[in-house]
N, C-alpha and C positions, 0 to 999 in steps of 0.2 A: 602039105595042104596049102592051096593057092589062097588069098588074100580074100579073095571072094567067097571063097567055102568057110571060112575061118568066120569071116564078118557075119554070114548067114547062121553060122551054126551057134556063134552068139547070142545074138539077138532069138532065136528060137528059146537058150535055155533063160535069156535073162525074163522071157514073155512066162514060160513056165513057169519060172522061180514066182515073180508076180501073183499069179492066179493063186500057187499053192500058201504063199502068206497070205492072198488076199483070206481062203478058204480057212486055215488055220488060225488065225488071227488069237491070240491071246487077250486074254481079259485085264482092261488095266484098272485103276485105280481112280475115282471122283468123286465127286459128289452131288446130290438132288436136293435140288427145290420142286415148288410150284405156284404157277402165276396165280394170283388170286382174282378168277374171272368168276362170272355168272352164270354159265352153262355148262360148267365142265369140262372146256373145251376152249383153244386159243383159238379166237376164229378174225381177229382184226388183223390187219395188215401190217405184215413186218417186215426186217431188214430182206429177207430174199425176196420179195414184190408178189408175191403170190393169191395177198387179197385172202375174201374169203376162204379161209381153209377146209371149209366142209364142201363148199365149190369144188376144190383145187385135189379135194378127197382125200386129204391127210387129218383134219378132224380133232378129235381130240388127241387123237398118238403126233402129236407136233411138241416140237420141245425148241427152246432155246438155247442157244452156247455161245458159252466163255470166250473170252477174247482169242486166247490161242486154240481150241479148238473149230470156231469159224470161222480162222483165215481170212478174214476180208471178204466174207460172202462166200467164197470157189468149195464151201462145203455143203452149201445151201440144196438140197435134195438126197442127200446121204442119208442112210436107214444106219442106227445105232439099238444094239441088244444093250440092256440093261435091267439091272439086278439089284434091291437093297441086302447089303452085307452087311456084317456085324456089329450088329446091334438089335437087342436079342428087347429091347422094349417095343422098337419102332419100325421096322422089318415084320412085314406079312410072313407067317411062317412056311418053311419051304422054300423061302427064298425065291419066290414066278420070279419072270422076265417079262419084261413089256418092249417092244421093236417100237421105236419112233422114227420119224424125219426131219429132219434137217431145216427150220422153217423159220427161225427169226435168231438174232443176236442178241445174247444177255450184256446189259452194259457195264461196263465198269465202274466202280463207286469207289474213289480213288483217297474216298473224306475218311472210308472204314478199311481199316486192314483186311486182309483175306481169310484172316479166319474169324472176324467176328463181324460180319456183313458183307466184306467187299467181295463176294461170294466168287465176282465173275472177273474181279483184277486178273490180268497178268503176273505168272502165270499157270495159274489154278486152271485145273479141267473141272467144268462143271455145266449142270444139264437143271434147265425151269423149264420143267415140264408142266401141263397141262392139270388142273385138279384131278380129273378121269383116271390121266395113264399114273400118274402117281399113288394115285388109290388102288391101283392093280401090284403095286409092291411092298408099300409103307401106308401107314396110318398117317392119317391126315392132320394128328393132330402134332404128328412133328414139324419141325420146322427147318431144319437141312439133315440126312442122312448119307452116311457113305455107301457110295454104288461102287459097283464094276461094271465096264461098258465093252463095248467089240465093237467092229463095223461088221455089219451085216450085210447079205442082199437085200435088195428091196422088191418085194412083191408086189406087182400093180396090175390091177385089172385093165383092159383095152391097151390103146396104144399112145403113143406120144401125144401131146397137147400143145397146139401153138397157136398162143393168145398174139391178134393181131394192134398196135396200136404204134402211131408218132403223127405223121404230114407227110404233105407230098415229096418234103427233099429230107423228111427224118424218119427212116423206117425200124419198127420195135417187136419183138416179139418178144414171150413168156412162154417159157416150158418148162411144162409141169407133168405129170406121173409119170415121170423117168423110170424105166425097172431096173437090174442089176444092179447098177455100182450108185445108182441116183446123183452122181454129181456129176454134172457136163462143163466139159473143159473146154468145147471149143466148136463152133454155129457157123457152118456155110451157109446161105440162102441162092437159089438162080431163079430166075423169072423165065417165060419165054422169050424176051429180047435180052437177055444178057446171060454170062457165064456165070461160073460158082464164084459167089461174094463172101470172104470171109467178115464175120461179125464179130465185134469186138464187143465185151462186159461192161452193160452200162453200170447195173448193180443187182446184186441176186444173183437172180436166174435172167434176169432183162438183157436181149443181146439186141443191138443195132449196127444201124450201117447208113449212113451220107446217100443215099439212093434211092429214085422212085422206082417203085417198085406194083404202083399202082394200074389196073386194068391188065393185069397178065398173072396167069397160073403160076404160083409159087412150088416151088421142092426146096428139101432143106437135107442137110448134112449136118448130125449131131455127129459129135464124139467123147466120149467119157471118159474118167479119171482111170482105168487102164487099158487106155486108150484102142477100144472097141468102138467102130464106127458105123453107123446106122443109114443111109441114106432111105427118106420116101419121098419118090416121085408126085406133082401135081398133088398137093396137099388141101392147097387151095385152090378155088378155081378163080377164074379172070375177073369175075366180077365180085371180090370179097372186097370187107368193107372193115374199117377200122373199127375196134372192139368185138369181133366175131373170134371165136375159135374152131380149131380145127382138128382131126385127129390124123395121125401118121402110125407108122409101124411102131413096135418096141421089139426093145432087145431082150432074149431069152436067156435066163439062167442057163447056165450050165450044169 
């Protein structure tokens, strides 16, 4: 087998191998909270920049993570399955599961140990979920329960969303209902007078680029954490305007 067929037939099973952990995913071990908001719902703006969440249509199924589990933001849109386990006072019976996303950073409290507040230290996996989604597995009147959690797909209605905002020589965008894998790894942008720009992680989901970009049709090239990639043409048109958004394709489960 020549060098070529060898490197292609690689890279085929290592992409398989991929999908089938992604799809198999085992159940690991954490723990829950939930923020104590007023609606039910985390809907102020947090570490992934996504602004209102009921806007952004993630809602009350938005949840917060632990230091090692939110990576520095590069997990920020990810769909996580979760389950209160044993604890037979404070576990909704039957054990439901509630799908969240990936939407703010719980911060570390470094004055309290990790098991008796530092909930979100390194490094502890742990999820501050929304009053809502948490009332969908545990009683509210607990105060952290052990889950089991998976990465899921994420189900999103319509297509990609890209929130325009910076200045003339700061160009910014935000996307948001990611489907599949919901965490994007990496943002080309092209105008009609220029070529495909890659965009670099301001924070979140915020990707920019040194470029104007302004009075010319925009397309954009997503790509996501197993690295499936999307492009949609003229997304925006020539005359879009800073704080508008936009909608593009999304990517299809398999």
């Amino acid at each position: 087998m020549g060098v070529l067929q060898f490197t292609l037939l690689y890279l085929i099973l290592l992409h398989s191998c991929k999908i089938v952990a992604y799809k198999d995913q085992e159940w690991k071990k954490a723990t829950a909270t939930y923020a104590n908001d007023t609606e039910g719902s985390l809907i102020t703006e947090g570490a992934c920049g996504y602004g209102d969440l009921h806007k952004a249509s993630y809602g009350k199924h938005s949840a917060g993570l632990s230091t090692i589990l939110f990576n520095r933001g590069s997990t920020c849109g990810a769909c996580y399955e979760i389950r209160c386990v044993d604890h037979i006072l404070w576990c909704v019976l039957g054990s439901p599961s509630v799908v969240v996303t990936a939407t703010d950073f719980c911060a570390p409290n470094f004055g309290l140990s990790v098991d008796y507040g530092g909930w979100c230290n390194f490094p502890r996996e742990h999820f501050e979920l929304s009053q809502a989604a948490f009332a969908e597995i545990a009683k509210k009147k607990a105060d952290i329960v052990p889950v089991q959690y998976r990465r899921v797909k994420c189900q999103r209605s319509g297509g990609l969303k890209f929130t325009m905002s910076g200045s003339a020589h700061f160009y910014q965008v935000l996307i948001t209902n990611v489907g599949m894998d919901g965490e994007v790894v990496g943002v080309k942008v092209k105008g009609s007078r220029t070529g495909w720009i890659p965009m670099a992680r301001n924070w979140g989901q915020n990707w920019h680029c040194n470029v104007n970009l302004q009075r010319q049709p925009l397309s954009f090239e997503v790509t996501i954490s197993s690295g499936k990639t999307l492009t949609s043409y003229n997304v925006a048109p020539a005359n879009w305007l800073f704080g508008q958004t936009f909608e593009g394709k999304q990517f299809k489960n398999e």
